[in-house]
Structure formats: structure tokens, C-alpha cells
ChimeraX commands (.cxc) that place a marker at each C-alpha (Angstrom):
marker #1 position 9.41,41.51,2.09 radius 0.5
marker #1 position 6.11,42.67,3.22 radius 0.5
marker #1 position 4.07,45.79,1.22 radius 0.5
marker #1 position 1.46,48.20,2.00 radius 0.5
marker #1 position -0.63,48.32,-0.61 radius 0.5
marker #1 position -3.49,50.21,1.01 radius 0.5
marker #1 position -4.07,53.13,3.78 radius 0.5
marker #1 position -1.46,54.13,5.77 radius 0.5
marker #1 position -0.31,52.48,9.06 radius 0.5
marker #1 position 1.15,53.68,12.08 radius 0.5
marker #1 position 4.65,52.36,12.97 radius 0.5
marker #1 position 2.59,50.35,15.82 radius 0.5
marker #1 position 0.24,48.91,13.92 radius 0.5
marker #1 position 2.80,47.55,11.23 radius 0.5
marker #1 position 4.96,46.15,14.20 radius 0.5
marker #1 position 1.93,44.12,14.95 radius 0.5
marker #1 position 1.04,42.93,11.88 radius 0.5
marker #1 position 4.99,42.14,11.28 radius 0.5
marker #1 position 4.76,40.14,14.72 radius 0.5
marker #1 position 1.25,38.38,13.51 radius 0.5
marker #1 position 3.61,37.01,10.29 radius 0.5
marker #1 position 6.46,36.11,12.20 radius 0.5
marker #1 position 4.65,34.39,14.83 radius 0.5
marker #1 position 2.45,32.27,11.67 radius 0.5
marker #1 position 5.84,31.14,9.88 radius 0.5
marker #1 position 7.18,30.12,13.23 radius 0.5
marker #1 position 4.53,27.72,13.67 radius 0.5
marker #1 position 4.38,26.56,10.18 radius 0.5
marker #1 position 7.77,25.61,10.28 radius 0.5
marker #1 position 7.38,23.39,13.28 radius 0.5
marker #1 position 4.64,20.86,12.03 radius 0.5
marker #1 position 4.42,17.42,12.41 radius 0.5
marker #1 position 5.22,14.95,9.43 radius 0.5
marker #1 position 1.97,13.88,7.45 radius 0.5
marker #1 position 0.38,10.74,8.99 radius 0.5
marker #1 position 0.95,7.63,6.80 radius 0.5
marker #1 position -1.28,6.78,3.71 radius 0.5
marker #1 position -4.03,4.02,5.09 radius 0.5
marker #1 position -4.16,0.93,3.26 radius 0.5
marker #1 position -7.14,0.51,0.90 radius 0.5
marker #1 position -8.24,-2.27,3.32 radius 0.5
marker #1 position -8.79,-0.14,6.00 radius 0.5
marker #1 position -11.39,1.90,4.00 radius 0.5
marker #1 position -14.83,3.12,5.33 radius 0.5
marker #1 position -15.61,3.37,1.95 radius 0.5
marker #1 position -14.78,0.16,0.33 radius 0.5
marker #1 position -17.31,-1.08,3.20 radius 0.5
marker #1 position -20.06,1.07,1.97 radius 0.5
marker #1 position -19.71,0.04,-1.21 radius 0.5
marker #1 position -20.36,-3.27,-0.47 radius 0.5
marker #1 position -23.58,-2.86,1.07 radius 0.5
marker #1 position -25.78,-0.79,-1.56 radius 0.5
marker #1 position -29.33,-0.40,-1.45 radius 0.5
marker #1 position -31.03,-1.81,-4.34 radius 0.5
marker #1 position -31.94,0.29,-7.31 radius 0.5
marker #1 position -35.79,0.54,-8.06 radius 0.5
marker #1 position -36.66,-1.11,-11.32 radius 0.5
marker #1 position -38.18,0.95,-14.56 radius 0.5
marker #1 position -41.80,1.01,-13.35 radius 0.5
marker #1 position -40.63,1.61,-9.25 radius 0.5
marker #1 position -42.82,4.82,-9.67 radius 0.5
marker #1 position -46.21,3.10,-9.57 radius 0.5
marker #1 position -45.42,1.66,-6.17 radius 0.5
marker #1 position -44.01,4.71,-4.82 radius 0.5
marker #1 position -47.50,5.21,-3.07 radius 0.5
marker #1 position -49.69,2.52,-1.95 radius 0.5
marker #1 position -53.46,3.88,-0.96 radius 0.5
marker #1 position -54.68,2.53,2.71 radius 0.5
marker link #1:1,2 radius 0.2
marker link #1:2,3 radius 0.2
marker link #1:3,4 radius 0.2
marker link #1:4,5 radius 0.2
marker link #1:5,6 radius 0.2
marker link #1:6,7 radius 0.2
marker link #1:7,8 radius 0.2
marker link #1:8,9 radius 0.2
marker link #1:9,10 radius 0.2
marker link #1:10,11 radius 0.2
marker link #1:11,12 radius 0.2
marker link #1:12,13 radius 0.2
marker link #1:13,14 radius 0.2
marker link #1:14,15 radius 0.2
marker link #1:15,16 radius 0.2
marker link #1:16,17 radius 0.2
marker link #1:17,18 radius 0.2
marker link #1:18,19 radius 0.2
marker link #1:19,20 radius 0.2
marker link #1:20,21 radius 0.2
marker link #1:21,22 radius 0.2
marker link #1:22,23 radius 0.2
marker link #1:23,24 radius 0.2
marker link #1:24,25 radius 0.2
marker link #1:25,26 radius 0.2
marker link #1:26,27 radius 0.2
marker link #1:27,28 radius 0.2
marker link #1:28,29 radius 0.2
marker link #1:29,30 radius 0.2
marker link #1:30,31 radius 0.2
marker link #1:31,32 radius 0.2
marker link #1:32,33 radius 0.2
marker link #1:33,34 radius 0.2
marker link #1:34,35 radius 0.2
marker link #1:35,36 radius 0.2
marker link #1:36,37 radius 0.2
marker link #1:37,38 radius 0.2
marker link #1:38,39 radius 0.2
marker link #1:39,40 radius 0.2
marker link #1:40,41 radius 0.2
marker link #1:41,42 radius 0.2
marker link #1:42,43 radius 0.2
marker link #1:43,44 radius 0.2
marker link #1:44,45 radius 0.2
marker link #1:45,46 radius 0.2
marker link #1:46,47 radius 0.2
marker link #1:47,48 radius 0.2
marker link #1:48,49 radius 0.2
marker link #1:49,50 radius 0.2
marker link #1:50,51 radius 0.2
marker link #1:51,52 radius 0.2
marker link #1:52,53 radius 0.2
marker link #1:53,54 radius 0.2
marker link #1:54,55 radius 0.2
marker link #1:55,56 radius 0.2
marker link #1:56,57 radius 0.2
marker link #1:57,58 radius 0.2
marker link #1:58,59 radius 0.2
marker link #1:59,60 radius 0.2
marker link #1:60,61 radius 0.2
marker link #1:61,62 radius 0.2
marker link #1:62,63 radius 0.2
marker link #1:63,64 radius 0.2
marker link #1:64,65 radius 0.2
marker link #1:65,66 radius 0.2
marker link #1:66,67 radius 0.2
marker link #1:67,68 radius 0.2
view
């Protein structure tokens, strides 16, 4: 059930709203099944992880700048 809530449409212009909905839950209703899960092996991530750039030390900020 569809309602106007604001303004006041012309017979026309509902028809082509109703049309815009119809056509939208047509093609919702014919999507493909989800992909299946990838394993955690497969993982971009778990690759990054593994190759971290070292974390400065407590006093890193005295050798942030080295004069020429």
C-alpha cells in the first residue's frame, strides 16, 4: 500500500511513481545468491598484518629531523 503524505499528484504522475516501485521490487526479487564467505587464508588483510612497519621508540622524536 503506497501513501501520499505530501502535495497532491496528478493521476499521471502517481502512475509513474507506482511503475518506478514496481519496476524496483521486480528487480530485487531477481538477484543473484550472495557469493561464498572467503576463507581467512585468502585474506589481504592477514597479509598486511604480517608485514608492519616498525613502531618508533620513546625518544623517536629527537630524530624526527636531522640538520644538513
Amino acid at each position: 500500500m503506497i501513501k501520499v503524505v505530501r502535495g497532491n499528484p496528478t493521476p499521471e504522475e502517481l502512475a509513474a511513481a507506482l511503475a518506478v516501485v514496481q519496476a524496483r521490487a521486480a528487480a530485487g526479487a531477481a538477484v543473484a545468491p550472495p557469493a561464498p564467505a572467503r576463507s581467512e587464508w585468502s585474506s589481504p588483510a592477514r597479509l598486511a598484518a604480517a608485514h608492519r612497519a616498525p613502531h618508533p621508540g620513546p625518544r623517536a622524536w629527537r630524530t624526527t629531523y636531522w640538520p644538513a
